[in-house]
mmJSON file of the N, C-alpha and C atoms, coordinates in Angstrom:
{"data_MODEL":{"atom_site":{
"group_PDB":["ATOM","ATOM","ATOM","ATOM","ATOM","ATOM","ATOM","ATOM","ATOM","ATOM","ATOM","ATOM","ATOM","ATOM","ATOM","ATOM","ATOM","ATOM","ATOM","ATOM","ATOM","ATOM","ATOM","ATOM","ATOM","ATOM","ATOM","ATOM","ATOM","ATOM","ATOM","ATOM","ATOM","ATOM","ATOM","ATOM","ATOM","ATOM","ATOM","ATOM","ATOM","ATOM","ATOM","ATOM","ATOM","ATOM","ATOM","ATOM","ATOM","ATOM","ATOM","ATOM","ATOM","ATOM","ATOM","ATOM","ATOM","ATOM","ATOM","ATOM","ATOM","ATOM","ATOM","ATOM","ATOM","ATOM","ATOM","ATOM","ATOM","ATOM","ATOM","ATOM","ATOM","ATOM","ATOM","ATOM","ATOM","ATOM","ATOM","ATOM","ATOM","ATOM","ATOM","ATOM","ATOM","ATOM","ATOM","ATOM","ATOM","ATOM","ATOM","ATOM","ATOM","ATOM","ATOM","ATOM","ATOM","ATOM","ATOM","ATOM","ATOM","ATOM","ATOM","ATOM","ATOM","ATOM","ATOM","ATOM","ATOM","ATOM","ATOM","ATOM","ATOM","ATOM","ATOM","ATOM","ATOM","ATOM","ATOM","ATOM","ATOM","ATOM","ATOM","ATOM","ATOM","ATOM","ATOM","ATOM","ATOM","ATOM","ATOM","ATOM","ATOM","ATOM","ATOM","ATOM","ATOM","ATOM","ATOM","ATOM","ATOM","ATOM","ATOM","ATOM","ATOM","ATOM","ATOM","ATOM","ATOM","ATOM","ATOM","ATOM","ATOM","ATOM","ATOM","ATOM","ATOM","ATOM","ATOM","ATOM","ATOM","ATOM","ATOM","ATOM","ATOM","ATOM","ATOM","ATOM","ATOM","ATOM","ATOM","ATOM","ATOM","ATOM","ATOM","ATOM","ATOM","ATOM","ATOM","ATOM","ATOM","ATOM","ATOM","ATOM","ATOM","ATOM","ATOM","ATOM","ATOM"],
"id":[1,2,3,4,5,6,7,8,9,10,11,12,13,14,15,16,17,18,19,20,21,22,23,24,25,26,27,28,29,30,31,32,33,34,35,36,37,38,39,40,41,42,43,44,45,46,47,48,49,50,51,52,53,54,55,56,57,58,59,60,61,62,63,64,65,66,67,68,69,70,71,72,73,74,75,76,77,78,79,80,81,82,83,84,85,86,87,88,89,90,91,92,93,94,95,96,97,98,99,100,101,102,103,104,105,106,107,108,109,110,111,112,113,114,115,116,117,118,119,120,121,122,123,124,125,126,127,128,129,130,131,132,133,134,135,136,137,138,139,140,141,142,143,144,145,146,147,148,149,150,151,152,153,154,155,156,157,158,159,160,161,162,163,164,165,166,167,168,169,170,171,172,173,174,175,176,177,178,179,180,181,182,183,184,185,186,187,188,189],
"type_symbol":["N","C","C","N","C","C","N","C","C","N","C","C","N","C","C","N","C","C","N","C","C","N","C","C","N","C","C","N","C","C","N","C","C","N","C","C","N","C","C","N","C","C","N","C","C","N","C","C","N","C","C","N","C","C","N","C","C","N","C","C","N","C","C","N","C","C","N","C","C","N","C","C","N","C","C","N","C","C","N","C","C","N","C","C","N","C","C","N","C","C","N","C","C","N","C","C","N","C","C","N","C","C","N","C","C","N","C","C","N","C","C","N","C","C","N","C","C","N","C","C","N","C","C","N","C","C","N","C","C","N","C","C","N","C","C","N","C","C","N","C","C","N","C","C","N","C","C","N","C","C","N","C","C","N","C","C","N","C","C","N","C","C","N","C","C","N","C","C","N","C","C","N","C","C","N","C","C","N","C","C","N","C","C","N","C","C","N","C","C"],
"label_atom_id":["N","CA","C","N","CA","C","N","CA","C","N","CA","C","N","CA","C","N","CA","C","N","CA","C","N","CA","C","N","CA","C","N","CA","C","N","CA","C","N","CA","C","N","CA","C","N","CA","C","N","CA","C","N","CA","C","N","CA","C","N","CA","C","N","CA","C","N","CA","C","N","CA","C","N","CA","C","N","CA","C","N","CA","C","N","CA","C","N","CA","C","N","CA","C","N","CA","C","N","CA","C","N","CA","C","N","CA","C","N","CA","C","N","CA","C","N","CA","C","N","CA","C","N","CA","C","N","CA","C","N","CA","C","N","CA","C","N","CA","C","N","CA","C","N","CA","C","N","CA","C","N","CA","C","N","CA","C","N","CA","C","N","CA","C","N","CA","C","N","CA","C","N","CA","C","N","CA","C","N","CA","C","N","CA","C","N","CA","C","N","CA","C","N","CA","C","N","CA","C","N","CA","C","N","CA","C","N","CA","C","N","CA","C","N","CA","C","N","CA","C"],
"label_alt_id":[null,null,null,null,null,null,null,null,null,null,null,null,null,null,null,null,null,null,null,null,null,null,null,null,null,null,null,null,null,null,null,null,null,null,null,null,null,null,null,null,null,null,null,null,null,null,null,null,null,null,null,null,null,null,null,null,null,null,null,null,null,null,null,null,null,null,null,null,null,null,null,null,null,null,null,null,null,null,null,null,null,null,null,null,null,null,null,null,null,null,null,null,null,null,null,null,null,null,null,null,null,null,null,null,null,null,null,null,null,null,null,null,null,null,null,null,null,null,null,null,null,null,null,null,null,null,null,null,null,null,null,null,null,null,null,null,null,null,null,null,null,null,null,null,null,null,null,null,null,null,null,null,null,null,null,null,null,null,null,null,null,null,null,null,null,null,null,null,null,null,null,null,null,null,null,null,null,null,null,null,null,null,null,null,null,null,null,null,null],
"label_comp_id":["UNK","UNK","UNK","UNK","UNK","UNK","UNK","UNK","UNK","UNK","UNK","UNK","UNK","UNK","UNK","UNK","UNK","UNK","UNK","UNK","UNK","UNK","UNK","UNK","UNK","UNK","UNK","UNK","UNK","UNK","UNK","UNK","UNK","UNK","UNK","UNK","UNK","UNK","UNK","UNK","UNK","UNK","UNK","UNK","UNK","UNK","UNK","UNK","UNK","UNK","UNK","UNK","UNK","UNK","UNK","UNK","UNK","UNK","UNK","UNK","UNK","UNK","UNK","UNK","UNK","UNK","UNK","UNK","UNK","UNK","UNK","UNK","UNK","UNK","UNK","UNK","UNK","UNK","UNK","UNK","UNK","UNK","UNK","UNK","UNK","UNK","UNK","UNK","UNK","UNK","UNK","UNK","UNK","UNK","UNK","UNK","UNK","UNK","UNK","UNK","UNK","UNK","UNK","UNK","UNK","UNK","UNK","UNK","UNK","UNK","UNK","UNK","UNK","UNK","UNK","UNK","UNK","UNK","UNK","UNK","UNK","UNK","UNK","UNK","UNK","UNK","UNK","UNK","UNK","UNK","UNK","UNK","UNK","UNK","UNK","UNK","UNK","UNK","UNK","UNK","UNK","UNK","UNK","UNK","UNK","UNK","UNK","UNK","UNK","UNK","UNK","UNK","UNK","UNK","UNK","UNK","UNK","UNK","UNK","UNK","UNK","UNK","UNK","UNK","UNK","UNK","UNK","UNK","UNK","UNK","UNK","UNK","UNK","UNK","UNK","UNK","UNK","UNK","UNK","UNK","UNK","UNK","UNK","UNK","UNK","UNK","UNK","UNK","UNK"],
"label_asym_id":["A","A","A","A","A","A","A","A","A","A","A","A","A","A","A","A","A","A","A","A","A","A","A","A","A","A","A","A","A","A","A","A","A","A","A","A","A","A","A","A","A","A","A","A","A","A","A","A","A","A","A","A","A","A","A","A","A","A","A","A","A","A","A","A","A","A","A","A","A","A","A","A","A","A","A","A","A","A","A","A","A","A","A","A","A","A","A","A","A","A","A","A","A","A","A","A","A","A","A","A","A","A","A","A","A","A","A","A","A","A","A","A","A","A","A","A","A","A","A","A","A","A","A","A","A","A","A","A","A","A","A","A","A","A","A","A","A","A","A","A","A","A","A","A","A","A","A","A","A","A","A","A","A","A","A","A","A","A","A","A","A","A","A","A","A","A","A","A","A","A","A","A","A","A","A","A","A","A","A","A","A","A","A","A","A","A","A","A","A"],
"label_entity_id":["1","1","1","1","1","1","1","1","1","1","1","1","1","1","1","1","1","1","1","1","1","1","1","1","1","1","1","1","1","1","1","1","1","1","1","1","1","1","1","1","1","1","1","1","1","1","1","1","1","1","1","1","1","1","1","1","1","1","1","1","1","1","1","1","1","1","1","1","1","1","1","1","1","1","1","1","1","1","1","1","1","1","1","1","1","1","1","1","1","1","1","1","1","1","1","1","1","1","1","1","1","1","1","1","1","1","1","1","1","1","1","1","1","1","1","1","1","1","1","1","1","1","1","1","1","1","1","1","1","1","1","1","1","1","1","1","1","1","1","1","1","1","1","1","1","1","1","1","1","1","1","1","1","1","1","1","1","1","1","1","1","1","1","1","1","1","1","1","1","1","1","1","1","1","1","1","1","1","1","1","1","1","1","1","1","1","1","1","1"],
"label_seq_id":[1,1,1,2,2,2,3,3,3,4,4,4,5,5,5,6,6,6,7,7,7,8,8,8,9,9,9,10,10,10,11,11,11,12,12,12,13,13,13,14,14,14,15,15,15,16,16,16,17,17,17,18,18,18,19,19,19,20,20,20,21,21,21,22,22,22,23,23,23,24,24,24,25,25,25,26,26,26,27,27,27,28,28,28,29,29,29,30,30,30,31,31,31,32,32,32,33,33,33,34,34,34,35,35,35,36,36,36,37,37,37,38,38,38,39,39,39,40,40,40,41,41,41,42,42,42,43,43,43,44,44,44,45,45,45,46,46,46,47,47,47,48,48,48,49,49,49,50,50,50,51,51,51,52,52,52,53,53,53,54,54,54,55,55,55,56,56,56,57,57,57,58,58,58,59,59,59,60,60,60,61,61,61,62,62,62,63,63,63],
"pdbx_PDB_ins_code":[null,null,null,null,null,null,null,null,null,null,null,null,null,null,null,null,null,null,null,null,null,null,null,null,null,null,null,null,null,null,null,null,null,null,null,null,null,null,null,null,null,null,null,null,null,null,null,null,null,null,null,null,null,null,null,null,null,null,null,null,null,null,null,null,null,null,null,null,null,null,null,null,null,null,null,null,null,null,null,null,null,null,null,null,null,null,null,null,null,null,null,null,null,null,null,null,null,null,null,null,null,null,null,null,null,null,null,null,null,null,null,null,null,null,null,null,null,null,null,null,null,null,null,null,null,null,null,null,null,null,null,null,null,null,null,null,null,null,null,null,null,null,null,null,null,null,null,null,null,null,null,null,null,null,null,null,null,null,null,null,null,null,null,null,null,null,null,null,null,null,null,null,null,null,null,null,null,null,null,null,null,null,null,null,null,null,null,null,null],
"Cartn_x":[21.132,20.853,19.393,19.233,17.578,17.057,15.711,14.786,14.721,14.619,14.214,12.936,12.603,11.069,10.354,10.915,10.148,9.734,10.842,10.5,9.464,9.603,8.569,7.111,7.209,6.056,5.601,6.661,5.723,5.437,5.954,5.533,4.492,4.277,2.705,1.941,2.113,0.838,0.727,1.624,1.446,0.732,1.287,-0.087,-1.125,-1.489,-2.271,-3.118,-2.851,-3.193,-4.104,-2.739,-3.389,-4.306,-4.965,-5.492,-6.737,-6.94,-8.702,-7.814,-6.768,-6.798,-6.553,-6.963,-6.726,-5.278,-4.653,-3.035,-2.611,-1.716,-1.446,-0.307,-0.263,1.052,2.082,3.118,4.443,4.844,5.439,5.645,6.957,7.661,8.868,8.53,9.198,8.37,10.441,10.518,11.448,12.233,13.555,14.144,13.314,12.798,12.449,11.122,10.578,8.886,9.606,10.268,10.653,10.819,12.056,12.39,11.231,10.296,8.958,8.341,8.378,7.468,8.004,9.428,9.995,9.939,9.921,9.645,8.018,7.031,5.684,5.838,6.562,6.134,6.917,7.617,8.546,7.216,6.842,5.741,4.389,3.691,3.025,3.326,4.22,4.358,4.592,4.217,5.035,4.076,4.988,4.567,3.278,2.808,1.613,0.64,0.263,-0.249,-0.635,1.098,0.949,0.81,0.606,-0.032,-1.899,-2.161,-4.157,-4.217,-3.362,-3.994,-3.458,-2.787,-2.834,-4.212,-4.629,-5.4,-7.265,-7.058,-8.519,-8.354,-7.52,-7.285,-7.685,-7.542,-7.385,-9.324,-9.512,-11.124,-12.311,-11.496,-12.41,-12.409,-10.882,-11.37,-12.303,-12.467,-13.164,-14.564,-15.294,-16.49,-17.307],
"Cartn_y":[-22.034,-22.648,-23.117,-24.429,-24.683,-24.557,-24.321,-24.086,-25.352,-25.432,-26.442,-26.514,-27.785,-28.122,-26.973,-26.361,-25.839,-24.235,-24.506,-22.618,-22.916,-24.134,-24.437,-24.284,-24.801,-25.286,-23.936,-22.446,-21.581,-19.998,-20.727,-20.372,-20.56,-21.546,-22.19,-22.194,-21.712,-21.169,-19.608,-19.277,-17.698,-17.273,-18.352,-17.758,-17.934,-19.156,-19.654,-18.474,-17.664,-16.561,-15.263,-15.402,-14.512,-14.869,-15.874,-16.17,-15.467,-14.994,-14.204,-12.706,-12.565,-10.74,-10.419,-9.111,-8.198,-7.044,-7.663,-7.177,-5.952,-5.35,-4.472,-5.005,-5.255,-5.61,-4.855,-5.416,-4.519,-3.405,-2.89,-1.552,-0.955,-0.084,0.221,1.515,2.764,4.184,4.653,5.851,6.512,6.902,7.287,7.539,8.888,9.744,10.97,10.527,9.651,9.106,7.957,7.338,6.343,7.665,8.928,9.588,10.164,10.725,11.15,10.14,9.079,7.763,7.755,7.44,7.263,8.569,9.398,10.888,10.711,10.356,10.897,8.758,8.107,7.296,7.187,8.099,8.568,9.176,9.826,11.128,10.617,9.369,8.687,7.41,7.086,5.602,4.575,4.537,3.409,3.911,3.471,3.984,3.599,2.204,1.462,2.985,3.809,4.159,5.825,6.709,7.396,7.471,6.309,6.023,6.094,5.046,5.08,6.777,7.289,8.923,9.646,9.716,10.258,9.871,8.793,8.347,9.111,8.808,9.575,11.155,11.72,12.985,13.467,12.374,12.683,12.613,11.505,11.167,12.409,12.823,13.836,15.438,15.204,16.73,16.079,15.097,14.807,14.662,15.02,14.197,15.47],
"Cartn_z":[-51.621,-50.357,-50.37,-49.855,-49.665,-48.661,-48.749,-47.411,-46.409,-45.851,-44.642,-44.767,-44.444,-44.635,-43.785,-42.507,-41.391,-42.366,-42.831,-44.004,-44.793,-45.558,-46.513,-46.001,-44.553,-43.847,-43.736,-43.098,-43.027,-44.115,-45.139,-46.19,-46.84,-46.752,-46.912,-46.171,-45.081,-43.963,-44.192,-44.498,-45.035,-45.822,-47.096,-48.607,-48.159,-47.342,-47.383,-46.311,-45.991,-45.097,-46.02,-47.153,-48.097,-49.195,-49.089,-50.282,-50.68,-51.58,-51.477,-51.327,-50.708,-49.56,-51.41,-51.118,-52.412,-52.365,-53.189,-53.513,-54.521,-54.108,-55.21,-56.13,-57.63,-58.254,-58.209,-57.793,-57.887,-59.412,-58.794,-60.368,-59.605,-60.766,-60.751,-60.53,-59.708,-59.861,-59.983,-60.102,-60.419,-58.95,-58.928,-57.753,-57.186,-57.836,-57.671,-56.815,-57.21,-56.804,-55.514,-55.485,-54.129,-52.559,-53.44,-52.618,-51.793,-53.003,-52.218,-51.055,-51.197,-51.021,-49.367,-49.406,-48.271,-47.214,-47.932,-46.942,-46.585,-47.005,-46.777,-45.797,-46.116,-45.005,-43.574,-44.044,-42.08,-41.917,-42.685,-41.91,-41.404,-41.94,-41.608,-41.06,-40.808,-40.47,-41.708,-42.978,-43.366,-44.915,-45.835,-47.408,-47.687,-47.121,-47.633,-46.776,-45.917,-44.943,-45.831,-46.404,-46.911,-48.391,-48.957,-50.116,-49.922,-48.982,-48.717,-48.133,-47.422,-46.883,-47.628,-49.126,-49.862,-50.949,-50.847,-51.983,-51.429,-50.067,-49.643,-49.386,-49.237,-49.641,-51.097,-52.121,-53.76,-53.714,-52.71,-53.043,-52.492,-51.299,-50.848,-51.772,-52.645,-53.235,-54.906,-55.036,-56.449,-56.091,-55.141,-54.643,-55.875],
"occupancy":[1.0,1.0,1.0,1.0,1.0,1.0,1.0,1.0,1.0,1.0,1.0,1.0,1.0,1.0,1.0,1.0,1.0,1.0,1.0,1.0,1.0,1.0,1.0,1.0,1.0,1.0,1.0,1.0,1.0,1.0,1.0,1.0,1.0,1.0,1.0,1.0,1.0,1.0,1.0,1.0,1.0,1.0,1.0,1.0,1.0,1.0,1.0,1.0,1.0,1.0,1.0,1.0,1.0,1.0,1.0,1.0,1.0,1.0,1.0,1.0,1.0,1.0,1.0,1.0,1.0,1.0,1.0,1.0,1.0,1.0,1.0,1.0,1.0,1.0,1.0,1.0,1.0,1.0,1.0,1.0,1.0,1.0,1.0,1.0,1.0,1.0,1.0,1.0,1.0,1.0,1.0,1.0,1.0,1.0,1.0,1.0,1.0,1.0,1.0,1.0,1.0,1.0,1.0,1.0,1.0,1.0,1.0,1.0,1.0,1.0,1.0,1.0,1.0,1.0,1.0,1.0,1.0,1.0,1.0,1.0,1.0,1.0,1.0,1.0,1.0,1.0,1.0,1.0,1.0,1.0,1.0,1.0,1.0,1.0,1.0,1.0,1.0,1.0,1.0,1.0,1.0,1.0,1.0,1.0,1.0,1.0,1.0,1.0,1.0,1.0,1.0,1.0,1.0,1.0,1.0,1.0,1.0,1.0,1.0,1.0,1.0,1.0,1.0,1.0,1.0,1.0,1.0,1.0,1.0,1.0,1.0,1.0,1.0,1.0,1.0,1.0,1.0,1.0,1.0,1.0,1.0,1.0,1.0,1.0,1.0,1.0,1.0,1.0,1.0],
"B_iso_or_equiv":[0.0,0.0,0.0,0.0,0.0,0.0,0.0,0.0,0.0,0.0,0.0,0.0,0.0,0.0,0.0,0.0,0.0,0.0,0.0,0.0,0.0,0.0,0.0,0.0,0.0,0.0,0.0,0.0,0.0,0.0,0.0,0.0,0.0,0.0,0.0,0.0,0.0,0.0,0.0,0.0,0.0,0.0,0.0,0.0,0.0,0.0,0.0,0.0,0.0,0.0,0.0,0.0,0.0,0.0,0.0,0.0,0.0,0.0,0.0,0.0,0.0,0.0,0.0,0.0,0.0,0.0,0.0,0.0,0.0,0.0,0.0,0.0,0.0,0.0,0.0,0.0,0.0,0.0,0.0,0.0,0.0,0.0,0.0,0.0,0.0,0.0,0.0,0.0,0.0,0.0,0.0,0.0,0.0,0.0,0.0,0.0,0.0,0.0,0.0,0.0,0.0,0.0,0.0,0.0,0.0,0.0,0.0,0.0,0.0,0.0,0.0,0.0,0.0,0.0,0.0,0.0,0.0,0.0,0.0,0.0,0.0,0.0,0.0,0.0,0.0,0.0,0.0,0.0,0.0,0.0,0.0,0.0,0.0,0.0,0.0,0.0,0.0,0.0,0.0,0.0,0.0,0.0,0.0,0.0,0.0,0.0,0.0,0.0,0.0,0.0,0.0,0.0,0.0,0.0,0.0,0.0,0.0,0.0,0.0,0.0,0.0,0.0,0.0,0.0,0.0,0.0,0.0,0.0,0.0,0.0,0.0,0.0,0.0,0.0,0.0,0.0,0.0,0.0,0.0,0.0,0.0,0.0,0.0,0.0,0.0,0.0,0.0,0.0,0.0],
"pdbx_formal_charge":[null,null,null,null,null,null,null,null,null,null,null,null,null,null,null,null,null,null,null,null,null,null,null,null,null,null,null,null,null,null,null,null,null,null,null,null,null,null,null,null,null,null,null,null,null,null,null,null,null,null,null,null,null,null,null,null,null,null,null,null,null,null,null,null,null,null,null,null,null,null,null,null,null,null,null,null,null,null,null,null,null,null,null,null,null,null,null,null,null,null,null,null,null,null,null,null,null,null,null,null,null,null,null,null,null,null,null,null,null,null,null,null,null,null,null,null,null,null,null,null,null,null,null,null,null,null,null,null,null,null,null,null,null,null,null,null,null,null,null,null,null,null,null,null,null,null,null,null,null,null,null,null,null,null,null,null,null,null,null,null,null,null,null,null,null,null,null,null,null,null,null,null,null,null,null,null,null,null,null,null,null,null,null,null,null,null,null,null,null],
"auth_seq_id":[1,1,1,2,2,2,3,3,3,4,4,4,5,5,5,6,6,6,7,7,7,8,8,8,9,9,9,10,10,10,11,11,11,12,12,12,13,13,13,14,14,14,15,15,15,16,16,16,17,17,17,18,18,18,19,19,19,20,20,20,21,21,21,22,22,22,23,23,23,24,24,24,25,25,25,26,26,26,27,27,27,28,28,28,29,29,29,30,30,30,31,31,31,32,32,32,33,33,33,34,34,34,35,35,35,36,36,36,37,37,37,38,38,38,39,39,39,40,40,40,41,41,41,42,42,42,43,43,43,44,44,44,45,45,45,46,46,46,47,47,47,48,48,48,49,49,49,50,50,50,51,51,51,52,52,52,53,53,53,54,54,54,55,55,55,56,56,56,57,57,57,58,58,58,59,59,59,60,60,60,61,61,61,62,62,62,63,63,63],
"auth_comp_id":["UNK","UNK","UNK","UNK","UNK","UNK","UNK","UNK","UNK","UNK","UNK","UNK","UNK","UNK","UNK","UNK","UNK","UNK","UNK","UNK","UNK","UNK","UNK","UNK","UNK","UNK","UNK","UNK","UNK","UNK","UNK","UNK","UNK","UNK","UNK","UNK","UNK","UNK","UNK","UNK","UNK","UNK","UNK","UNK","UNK","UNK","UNK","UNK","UNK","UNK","UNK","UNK","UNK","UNK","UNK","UNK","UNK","UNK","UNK","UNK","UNK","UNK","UNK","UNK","UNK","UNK","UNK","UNK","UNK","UNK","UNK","UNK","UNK","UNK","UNK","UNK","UNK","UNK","UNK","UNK","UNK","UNK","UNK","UNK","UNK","UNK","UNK","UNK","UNK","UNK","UNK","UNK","UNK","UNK","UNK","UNK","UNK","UNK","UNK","UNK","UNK","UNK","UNK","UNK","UNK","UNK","UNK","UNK","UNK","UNK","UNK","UNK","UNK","UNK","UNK","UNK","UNK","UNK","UNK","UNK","UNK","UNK","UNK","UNK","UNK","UNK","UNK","UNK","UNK","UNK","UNK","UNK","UNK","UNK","UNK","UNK","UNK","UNK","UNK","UNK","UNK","UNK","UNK","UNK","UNK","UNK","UNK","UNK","UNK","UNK","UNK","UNK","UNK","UNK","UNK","UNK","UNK","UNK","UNK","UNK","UNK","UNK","UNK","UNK","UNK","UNK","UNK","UNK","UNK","UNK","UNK","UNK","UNK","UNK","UNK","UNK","UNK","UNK","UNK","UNK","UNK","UNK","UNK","UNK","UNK","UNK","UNK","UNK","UNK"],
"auth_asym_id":["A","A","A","A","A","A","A","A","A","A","A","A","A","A","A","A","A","A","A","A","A","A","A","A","A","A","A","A","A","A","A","A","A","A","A","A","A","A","A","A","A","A","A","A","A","A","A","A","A","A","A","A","A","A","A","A","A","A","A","A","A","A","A","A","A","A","A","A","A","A","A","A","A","A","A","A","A","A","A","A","A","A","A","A","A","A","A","A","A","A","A","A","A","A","A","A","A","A","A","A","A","A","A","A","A","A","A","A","A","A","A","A","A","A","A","A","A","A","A","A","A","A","A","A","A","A","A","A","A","A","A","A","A","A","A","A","A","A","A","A","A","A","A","A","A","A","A","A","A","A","A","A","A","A","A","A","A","A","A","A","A","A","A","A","A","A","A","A","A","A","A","A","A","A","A","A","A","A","A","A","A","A","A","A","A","A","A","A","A"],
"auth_atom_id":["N","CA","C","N","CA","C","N","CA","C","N","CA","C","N","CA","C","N","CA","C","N","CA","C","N","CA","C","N","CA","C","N","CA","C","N","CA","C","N","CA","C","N","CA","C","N","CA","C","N","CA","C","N","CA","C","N","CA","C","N","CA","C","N","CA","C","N","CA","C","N","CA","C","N","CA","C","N","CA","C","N","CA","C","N","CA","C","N","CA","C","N","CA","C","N","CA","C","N","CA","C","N","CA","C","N","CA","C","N","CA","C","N","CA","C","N","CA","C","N","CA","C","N","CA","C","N","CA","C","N","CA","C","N","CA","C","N","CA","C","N","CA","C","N","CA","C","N","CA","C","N","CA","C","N","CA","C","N","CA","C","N","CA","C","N","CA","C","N","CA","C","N","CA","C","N","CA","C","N","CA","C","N","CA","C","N","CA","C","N","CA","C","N","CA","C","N","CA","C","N","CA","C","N","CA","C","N","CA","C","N","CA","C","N","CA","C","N","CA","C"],
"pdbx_PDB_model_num":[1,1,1,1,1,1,1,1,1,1,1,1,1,1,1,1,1,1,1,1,1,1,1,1,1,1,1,1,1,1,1,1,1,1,1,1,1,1,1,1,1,1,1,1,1,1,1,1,1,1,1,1,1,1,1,1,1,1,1,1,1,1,1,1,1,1,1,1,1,1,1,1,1,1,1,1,1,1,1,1,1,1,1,1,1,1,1,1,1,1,1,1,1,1,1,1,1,1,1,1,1,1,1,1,1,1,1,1,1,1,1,1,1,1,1,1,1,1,1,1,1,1,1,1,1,1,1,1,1,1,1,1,1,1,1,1,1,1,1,1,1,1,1,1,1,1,1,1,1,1,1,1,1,1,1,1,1,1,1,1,1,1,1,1,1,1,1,1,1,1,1,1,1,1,1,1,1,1,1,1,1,1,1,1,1,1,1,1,1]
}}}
């Protein structure tokens, strides 16, 4: 199926949103590591959230 110009249109206002923002590359993690993922982001609100408050947790015990 093709996009409609209007999709195209806001597809390209989108990147164009992200350009410069700093991204993480996608990666494959194991069912065992998703399962975790999805439990710690019910618990925080959303995986991207309990991934960064797991990551400053890791930073405050290395100081």
């Amino acid at each position: 199926m093709a996009m409609t110009d209007a999709q195209k249109r806001a597809m390209e206002k989108q990147q164009q949103k992200r350009v410069g923002r700093p991204r993480l590359p996608s990666s494959c993690i194991s069912d065992a590591e998703n399962k975790l993922l999805t439990e710690m982001g019910k618990k925080y609100g959303s995986k991207k959230t309990a991934i960064f408050k797991g990551l400053m947790l890791l930073k405050k015990t290395n100081i």
